[in-house]
C-alpha positions in Angstrom: 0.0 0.0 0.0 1.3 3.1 -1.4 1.9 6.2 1.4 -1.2 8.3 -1.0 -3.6 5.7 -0.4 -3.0 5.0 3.1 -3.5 8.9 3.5 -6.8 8.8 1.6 -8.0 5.4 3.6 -7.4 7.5 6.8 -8.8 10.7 5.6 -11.8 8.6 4.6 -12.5 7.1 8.1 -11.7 10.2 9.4 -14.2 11.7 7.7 -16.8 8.9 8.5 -15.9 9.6 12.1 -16.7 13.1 11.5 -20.2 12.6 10.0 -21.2 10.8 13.2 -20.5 13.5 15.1 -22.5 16.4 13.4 -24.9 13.5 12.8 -25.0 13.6 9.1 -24.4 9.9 8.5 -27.5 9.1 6.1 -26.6 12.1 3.7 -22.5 10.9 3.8 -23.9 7.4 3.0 -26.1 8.5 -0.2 -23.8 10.2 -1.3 -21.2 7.2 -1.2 -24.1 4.7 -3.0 -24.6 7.2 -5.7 -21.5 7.8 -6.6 -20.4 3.9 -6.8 -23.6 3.9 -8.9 -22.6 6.5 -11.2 -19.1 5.3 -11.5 -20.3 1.7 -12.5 -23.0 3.4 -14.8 -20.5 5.6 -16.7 -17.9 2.4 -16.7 -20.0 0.3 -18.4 -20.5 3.1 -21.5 -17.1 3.5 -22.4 -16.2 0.0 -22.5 
């Protein structure tokens, strides 16, 4: 594991950490399903 994607896995949990406390959880996880859902969508046209 490269030192960049270590920071960005900890930045990521950071983040999630984060979320929990201003209790915006639901809106962080949305956003996460529609962008996997996007990025599989837009994959699959320009294969």
């Amino acid at each position: 594991m490269s030192l960049k994607s270590s920071i960005y896995k900890f930045l990521r949990i950071w983040n999630d950490v984060d979320s929990v406390r201003k209790g915006k959880v639901g809106k962080r996880i949305g956003r996460r399903v529609t962008g996997r859902a996007a990025g599989k969508t837009i994959r699959k046209l320009f294969k």
